[in-house]
MIMAR-576123 format. One record per residue: y, z, x of N, C-alpha, C in turn; residue in one letter. Coordinates in Angstrom, 2 decimals, padded with zeros to 5 digits, m for minus. Atoms other than C-alpha are relative to their C-alpha. Example, Ala and Ser with C-alpha at 12.3 -4.5 7.8 and 13.67 -1.06 7.14 Angstrom:
<r n_yy="m001.19" n_zz="000.00" n_xx="000.89" ca_yy="m004.50" ca_zz="007.80" ca_xx="012.30" c_yy="001.20" c_zz="000.00" c_xx="000.90" r="A"/>
<r n_yy="m001.19" n_zz="m000.06" n_xx="m000.82" ca_yy="m001.06" ca_zz="007.14" ca_xx="013.67" c_yy="001.09" c_zz="000.73" c_xx="m000.77" r="S"/>
// end
This chain:
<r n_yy="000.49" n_zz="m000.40" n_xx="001.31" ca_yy="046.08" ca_zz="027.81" ca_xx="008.29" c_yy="m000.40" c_zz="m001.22" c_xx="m000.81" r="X"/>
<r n_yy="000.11" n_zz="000.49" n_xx="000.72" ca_yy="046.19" ca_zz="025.00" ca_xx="006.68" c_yy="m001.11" c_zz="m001.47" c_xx="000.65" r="X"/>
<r n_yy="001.60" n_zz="000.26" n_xx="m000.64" ca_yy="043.50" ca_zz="023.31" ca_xx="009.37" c_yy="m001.08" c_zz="000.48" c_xx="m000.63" r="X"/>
<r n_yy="001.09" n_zz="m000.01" n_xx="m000.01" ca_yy="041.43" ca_zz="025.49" ca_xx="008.75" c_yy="m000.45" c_zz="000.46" c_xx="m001.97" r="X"/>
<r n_yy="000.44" n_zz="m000.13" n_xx="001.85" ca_yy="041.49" ca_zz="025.32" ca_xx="004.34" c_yy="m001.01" c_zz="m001.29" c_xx="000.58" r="X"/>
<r n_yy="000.33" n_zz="001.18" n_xx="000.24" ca_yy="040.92" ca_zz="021.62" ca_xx="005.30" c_yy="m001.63" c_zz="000.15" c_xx="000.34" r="X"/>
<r n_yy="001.57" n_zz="m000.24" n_xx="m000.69" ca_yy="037.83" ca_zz="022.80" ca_xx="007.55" c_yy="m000.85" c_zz="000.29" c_xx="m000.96" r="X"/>
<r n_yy="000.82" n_zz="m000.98" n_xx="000.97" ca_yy="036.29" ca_zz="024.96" ca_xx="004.69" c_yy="m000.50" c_zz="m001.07" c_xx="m000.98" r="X"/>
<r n_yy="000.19" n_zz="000.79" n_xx="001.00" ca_yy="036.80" ca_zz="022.50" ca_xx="002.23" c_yy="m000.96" c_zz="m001.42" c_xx="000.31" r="X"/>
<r n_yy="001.10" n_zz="001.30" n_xx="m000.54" ca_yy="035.07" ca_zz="019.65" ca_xx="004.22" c_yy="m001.41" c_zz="000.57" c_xx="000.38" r="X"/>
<r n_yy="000.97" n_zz="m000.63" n_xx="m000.45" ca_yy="032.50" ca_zz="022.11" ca_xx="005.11" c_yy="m000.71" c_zz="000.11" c_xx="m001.28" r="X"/>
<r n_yy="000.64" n_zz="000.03" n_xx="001.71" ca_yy="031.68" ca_zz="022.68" ca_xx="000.89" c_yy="m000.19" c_zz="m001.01" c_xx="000.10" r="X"/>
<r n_yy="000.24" n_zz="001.62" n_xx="000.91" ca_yy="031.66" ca_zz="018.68" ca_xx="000.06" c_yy="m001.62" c_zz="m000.24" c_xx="001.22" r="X"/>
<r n_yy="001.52" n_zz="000.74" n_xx="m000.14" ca_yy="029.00" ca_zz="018.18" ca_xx="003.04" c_yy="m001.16" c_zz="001.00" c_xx="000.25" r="X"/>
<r n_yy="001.21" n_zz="m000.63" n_xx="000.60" ca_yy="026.98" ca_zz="021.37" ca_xx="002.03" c_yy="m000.77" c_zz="m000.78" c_xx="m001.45" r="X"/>
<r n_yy="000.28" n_zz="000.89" n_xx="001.15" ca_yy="026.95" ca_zz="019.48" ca_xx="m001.30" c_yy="m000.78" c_zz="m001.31" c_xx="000.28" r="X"/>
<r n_yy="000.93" n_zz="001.78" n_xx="m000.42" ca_yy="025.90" ca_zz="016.12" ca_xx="000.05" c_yy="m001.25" c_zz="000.30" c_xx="000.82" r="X"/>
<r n_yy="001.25" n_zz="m000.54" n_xx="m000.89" ca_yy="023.04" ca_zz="018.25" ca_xx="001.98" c_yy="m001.05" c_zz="m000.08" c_xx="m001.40" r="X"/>
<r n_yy="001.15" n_zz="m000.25" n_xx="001.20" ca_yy="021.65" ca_zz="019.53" ca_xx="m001.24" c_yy="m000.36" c_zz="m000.90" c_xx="m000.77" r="X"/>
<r n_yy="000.01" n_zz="001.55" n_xx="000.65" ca_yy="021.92" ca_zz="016.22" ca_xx="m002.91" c_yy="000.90" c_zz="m000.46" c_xx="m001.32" r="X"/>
<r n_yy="m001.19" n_zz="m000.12" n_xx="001.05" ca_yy="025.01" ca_zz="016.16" ca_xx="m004.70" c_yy="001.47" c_zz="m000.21" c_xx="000.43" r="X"/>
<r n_yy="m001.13" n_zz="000.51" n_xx="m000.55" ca_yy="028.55" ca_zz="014.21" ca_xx="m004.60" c_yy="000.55" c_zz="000.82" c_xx="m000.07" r="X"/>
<r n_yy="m001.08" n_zz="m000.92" n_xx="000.15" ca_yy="031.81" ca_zz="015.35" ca_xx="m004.14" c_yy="000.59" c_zz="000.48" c_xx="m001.03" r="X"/>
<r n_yy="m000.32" n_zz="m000.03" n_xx="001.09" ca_yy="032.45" ca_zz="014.95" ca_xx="m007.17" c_yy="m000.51" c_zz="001.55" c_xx="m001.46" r="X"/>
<r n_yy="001.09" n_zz="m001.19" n_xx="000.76" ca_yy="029.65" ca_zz="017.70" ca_xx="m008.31" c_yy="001.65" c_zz="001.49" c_xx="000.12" r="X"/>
<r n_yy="m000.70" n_zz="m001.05" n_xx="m000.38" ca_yy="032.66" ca_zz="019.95" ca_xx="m006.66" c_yy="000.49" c_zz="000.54" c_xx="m001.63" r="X"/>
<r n_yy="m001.28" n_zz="m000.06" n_xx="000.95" ca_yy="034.59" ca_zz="019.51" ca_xx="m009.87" c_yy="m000.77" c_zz="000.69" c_xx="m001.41" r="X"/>
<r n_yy="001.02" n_zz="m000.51" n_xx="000.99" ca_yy="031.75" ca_zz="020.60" ca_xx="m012.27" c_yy="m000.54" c_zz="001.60" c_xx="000.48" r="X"/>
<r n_yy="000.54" n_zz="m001.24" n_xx="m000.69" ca_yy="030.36" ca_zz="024.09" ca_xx="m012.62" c_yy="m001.60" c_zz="000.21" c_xx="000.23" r="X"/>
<r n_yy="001.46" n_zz="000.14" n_xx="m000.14" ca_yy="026.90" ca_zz="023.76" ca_xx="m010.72" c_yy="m000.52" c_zz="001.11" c_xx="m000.45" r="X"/>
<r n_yy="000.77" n_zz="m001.25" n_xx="m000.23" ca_yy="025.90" ca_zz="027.49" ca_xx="m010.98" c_yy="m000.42" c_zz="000.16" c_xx="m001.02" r="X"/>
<r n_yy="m000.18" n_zz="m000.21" n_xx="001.68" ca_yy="026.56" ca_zz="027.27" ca_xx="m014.91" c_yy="m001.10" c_zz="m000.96" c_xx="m000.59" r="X"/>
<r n_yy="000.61" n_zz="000.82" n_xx="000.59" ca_yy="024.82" ca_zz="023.93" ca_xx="m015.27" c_yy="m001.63" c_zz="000.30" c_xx="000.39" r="X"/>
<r n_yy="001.68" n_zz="m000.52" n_xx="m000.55" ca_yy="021.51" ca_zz="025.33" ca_xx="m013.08" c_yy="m000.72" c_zz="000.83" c_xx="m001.10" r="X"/>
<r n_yy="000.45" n_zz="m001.43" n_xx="001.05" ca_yy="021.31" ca_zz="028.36" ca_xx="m015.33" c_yy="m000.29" c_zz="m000.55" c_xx="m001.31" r="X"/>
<r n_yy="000.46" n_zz="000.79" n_xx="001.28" ca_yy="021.42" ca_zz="026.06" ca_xx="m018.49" c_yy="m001.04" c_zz="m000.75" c_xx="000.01" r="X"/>
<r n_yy="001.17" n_zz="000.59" n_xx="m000.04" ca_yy="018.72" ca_zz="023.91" ca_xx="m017.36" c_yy="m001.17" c_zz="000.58" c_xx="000.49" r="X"/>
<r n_yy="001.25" n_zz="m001.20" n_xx="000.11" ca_yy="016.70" ca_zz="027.05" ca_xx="m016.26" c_yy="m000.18" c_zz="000.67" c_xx="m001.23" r="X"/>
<r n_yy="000.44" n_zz="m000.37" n_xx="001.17" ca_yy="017.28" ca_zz="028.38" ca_xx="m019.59" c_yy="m001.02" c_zz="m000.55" c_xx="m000.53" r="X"/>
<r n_yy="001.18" n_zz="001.21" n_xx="000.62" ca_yy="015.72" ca_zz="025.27" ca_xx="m021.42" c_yy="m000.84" c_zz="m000.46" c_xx="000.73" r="X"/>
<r n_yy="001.16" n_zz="000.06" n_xx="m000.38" ca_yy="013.08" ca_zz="025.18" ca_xx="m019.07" c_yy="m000.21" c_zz="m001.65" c_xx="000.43" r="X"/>
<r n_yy="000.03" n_zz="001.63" n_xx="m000.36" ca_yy="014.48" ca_zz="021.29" ca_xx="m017.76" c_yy="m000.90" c_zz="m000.90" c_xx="001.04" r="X"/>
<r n_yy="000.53" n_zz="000.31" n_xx="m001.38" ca_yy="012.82" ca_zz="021.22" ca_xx="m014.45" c_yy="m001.81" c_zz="000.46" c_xx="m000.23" r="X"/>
<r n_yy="001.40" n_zz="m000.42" n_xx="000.53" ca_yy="009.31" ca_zz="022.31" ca_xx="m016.43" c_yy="000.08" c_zz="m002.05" c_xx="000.47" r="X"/>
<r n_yy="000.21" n_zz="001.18" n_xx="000.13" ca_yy="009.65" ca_zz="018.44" ca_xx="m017.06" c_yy="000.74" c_zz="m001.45" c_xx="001.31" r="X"/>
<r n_yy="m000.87" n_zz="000.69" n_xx="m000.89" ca_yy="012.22" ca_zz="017.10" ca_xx="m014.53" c_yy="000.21" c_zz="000.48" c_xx="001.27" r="X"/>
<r n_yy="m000.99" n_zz="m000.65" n_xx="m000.84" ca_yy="012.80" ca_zz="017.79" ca_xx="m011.31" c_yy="001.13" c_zz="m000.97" c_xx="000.51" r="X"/>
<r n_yy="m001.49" n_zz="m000.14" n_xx="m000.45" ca_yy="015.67" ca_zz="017.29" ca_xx="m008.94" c_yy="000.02" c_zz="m001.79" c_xx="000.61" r="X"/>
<r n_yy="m000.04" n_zz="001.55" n_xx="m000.77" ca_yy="014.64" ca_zz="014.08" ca_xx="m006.90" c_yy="m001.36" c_zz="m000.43" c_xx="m000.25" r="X"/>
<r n_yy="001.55" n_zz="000.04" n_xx="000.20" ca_yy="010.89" ca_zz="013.86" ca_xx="m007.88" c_yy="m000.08" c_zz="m000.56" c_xx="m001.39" r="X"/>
<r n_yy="000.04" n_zz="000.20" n_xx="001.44" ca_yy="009.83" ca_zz="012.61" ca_xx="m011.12" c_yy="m001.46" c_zz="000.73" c_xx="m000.36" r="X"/>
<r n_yy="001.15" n_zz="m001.11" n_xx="000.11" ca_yy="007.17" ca_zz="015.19" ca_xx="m012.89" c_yy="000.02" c_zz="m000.81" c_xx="m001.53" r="X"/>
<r n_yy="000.25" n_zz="001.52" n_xx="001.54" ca_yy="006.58" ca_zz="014.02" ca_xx="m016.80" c_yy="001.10" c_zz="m000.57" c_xx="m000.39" r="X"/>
<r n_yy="m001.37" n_zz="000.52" n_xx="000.34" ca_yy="010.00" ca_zz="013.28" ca_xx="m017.11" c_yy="000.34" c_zz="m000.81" c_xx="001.51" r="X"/>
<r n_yy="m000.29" n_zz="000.76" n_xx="m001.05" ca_yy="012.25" ca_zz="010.78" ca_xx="m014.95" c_yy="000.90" c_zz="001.12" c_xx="000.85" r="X"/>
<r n_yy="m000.76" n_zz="m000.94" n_xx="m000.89" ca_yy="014.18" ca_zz="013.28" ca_xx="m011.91" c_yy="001.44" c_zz="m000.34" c_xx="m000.25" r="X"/>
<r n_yy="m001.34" n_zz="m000.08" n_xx="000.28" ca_yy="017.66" ca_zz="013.97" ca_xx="m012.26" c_yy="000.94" c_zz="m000.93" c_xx="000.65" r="X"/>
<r n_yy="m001.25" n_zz="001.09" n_xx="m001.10" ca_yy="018.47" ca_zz="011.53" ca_xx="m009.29" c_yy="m000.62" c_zz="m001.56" c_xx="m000.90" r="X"/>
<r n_yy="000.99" n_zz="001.47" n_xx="000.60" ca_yy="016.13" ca_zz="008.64" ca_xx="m011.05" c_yy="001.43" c_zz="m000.06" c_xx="m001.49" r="X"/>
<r n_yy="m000.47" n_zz="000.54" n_xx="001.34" ca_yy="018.55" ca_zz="009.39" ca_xx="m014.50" c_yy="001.17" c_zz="m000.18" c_xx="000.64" r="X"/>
<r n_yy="m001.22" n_zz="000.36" n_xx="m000.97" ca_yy="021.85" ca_zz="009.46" ca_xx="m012.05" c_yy="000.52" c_zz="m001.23" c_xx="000.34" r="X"/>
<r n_yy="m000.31" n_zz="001.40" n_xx="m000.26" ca_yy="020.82" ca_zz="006.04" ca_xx="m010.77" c_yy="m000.09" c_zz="m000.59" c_xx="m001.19" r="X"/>
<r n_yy="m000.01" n_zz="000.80" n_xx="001.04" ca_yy="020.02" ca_zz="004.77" ca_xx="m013.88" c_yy="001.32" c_zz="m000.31" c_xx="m000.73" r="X"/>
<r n_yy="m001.18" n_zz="000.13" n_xx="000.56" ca_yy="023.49" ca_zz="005.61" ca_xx="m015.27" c_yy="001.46" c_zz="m000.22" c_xx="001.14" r="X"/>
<r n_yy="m000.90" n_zz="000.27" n_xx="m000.83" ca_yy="025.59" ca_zz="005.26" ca_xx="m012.11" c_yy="001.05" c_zz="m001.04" c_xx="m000.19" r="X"/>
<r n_yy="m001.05" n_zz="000.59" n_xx="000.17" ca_yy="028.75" ca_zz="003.35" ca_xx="m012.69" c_yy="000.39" c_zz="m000.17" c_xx="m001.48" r="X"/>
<r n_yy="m000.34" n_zz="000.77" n_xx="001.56" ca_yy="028.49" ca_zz="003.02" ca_xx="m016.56" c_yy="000.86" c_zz="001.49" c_xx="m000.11" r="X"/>
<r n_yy="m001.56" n_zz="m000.68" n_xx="000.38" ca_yy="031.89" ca_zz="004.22" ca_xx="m018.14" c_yy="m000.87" c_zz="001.08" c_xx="m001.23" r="X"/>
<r n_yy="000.40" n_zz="m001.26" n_xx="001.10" ca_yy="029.47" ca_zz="006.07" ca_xx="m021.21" c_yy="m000.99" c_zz="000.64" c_xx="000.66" r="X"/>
<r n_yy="000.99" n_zz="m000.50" n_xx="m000.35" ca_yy="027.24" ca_zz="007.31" ca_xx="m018.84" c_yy="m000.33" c_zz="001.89" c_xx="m000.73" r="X"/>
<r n_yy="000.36" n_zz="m001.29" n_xx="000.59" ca_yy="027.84" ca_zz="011.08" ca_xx="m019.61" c_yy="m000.01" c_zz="000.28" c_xx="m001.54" r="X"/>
<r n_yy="000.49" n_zz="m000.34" n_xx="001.54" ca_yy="027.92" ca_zz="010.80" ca_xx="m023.54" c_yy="m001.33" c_zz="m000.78" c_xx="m000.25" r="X"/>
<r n_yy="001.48" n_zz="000.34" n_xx="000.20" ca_yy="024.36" ca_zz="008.77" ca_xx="m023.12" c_yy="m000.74" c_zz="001.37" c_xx="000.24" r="X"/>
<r n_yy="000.62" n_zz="m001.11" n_xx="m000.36" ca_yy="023.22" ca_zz="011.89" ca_xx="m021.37" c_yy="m000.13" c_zz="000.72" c_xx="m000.95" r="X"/>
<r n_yy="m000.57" n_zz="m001.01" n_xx="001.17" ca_yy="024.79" ca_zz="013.97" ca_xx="m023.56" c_yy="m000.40" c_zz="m000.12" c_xx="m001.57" r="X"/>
<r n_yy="000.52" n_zz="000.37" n_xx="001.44" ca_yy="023.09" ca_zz="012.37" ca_xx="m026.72" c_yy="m001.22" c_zz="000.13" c_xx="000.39" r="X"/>
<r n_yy="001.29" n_zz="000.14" n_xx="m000.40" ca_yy="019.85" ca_zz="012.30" ca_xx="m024.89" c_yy="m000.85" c_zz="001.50" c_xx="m000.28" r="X"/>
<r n_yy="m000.09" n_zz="m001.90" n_xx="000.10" ca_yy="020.44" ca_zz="016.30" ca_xx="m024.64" c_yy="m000.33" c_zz="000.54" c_xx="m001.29" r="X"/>
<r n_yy="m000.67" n_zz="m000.56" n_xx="001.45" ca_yy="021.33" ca_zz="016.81" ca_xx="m028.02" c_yy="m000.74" c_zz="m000.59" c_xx="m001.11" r="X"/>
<r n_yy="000.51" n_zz="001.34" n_xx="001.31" ca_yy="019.43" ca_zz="014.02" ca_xx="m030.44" c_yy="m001.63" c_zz="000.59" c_xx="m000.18" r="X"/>
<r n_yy="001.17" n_zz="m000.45" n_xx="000.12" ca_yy="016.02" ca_zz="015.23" ca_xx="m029.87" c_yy="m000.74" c_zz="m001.20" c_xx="m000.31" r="X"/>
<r n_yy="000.83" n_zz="001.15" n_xx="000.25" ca_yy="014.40" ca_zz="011.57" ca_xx="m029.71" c_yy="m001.22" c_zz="m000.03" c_xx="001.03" r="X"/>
<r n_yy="000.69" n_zz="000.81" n_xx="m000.14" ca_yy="011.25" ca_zz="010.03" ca_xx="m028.83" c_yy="m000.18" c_zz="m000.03" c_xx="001.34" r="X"/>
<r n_yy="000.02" n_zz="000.12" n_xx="m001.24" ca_yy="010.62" ca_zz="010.17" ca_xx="m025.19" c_yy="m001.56" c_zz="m000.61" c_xx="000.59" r="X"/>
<r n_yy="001.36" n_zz="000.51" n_xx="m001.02" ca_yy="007.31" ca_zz="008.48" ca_xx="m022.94" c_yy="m000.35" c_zz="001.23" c_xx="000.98" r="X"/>
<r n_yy="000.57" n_zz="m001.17" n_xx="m001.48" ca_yy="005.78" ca_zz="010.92" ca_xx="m020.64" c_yy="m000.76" c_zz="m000.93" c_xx="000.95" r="X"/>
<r n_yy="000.80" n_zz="000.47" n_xx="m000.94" ca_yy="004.19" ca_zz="010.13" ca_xx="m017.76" c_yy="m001.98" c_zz="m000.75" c_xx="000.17" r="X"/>
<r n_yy="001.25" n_zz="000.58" n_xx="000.06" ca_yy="000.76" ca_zz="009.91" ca_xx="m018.91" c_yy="m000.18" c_zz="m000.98" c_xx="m001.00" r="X"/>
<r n_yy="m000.73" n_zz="001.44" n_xx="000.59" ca_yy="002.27" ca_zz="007.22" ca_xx="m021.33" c_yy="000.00" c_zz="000.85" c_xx="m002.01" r="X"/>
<r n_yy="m000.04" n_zz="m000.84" n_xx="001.05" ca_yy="001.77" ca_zz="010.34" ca_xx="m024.09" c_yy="002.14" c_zz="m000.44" c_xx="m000.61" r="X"/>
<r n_yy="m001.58" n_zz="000.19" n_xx="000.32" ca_yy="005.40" ca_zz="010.51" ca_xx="m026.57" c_yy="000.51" c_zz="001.57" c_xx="m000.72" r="X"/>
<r n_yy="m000.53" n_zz="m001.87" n_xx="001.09" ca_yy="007.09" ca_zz="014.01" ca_xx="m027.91" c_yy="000.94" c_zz="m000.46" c_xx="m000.28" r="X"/>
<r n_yy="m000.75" n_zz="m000.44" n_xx="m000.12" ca_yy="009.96" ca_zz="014.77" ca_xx="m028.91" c_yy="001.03" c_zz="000.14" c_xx="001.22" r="X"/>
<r n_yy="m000.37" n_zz="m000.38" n_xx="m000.71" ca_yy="012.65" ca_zz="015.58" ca_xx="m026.50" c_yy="000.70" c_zz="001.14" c_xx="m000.46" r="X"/>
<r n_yy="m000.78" n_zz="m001.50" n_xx="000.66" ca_yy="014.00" ca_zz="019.30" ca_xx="m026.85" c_yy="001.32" c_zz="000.05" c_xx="000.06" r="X"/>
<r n_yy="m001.72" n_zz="000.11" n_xx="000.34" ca_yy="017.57" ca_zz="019.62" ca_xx="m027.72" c_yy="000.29" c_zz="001.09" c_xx="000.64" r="X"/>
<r n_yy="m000.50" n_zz="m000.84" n_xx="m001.09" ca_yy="019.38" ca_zz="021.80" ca_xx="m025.21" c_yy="000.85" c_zz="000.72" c_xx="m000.89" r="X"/>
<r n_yy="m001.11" n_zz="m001.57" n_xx="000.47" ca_yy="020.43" ca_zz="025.41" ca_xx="m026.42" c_yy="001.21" c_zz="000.46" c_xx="000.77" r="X"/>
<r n_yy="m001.70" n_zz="m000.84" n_xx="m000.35" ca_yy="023.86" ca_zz="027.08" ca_xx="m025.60" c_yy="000.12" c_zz="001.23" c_xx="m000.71" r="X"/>
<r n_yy="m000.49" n_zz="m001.53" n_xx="000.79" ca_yy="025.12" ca_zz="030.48" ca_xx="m026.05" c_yy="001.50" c_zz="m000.07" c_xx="000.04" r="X"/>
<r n_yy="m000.34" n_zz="000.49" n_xx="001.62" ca_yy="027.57" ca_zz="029.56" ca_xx="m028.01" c_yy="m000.94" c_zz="m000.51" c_xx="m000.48" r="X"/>
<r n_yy="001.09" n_zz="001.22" n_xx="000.40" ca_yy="025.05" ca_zz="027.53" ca_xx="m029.89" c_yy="001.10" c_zz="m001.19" c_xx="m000.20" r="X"/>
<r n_yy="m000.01" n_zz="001.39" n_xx="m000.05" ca_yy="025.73" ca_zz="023.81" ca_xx="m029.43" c_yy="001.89" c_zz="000.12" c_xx="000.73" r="X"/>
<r n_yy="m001.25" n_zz="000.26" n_xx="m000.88" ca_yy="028.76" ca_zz="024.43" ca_xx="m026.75" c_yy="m000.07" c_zz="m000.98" c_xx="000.92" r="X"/>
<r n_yy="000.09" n_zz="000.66" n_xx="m000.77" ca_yy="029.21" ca_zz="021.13" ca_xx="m025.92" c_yy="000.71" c_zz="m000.12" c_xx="001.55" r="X"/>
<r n_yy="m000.58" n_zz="m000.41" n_xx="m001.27" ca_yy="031.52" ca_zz="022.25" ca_xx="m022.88" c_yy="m001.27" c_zz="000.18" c_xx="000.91" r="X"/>
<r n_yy="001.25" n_zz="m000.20" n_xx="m000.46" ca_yy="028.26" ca_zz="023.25" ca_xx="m021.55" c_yy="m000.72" c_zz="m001.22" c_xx="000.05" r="X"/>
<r n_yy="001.05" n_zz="001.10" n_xx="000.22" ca_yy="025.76" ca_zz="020.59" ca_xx="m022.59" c_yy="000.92" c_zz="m001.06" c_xx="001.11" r="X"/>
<r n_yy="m000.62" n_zz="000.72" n_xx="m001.07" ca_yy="028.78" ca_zz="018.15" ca_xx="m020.75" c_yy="m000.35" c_zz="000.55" c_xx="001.04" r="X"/>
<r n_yy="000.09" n_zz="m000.05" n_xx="m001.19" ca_yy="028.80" ca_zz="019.93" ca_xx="m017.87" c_yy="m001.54" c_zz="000.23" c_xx="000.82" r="X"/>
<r n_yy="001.40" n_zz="000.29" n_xx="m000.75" ca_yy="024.94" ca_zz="019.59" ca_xx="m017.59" c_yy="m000.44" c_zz="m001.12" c_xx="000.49" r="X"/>
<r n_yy="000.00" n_zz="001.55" n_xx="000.43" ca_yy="025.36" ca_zz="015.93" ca_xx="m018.30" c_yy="000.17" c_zz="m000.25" c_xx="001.99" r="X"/>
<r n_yy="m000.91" n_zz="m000.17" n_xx="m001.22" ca_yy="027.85" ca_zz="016.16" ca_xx="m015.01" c_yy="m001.05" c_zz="000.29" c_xx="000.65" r="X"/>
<r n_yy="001.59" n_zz="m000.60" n_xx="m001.26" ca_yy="025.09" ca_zz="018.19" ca_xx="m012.93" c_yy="m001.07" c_zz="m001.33" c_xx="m000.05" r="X"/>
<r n_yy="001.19" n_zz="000.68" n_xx="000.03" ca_yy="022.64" ca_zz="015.49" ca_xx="m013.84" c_yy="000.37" c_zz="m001.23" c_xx="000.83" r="X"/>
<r n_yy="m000.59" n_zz="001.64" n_xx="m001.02" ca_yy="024.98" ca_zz="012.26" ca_xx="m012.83" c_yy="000.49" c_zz="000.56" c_xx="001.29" r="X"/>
<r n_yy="m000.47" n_zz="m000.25" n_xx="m001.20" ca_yy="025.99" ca_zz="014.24" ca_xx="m009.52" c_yy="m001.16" c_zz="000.11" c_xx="000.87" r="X"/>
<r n_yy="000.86" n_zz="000.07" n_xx="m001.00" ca_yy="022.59" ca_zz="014.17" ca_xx="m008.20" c_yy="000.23" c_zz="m001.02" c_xx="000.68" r="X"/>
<r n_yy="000.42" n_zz="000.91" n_xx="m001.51" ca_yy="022.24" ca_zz="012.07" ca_xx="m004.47" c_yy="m001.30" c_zz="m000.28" c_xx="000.44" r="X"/>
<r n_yy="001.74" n_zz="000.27" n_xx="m000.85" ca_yy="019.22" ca_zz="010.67" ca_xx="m002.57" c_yy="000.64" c_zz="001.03" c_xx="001.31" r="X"/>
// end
């Protein structure tokens, strides 16, 4: 029995590392954080490993990888509604990420999380 938890459980972490996401993603709720960034329409601008007018979720991952404020940079990035470059070197706004709660940062974090758990 207790083989085969271990099996299962090693079998989730390298489905995760398939899709492009640490072990660590385990600990976050992906399904919750997908649905929030399909709400706000994130992947209009970002995708996953690609960069579209925005930088890809693995491009902002590496960018913040090892820094100790990485997820409250995110998390202000989310929330502040600043100044952003686009790709065609155009500048907007960046849209401030809705919650139902409105402004449940429990949420907005655990998008933060989804974003630094992307992999190559």
């Amino acid at each position: 029995m207790k083989y085969q938890s271990r099996m299962i459980a090693m079998a989730s972490m390298a489905a995760f590392a398939l899709a492009g996401f640490s072990p660590a993603a385990l600990a976050l709720d992906v399904e919750a954080a997908k649905d929030l960034a399909e709400q706000n329409n994130c992947k209009q601008c970002h995708g996953i490993k690609k960069d579209k007018d925005g930088p890809s979720f693995l491009k902002t991952a590496e960018k913040y990888r090892g820094k100790a404020n990485a997820e409250d940079e995110i998390v202000k990035h989310l929330t502040s509604g600043k100044k952003v470059k686009l790709a065609d070197g155009s500048e907007e706004n960046h849209k401030i990420v809705k919650t139902m709660p409105p402004n449940d940062m429990a949420q907005i974090k655990n998008l933060a999380q989804y974003i630094l758990s992307t992999q190559p």
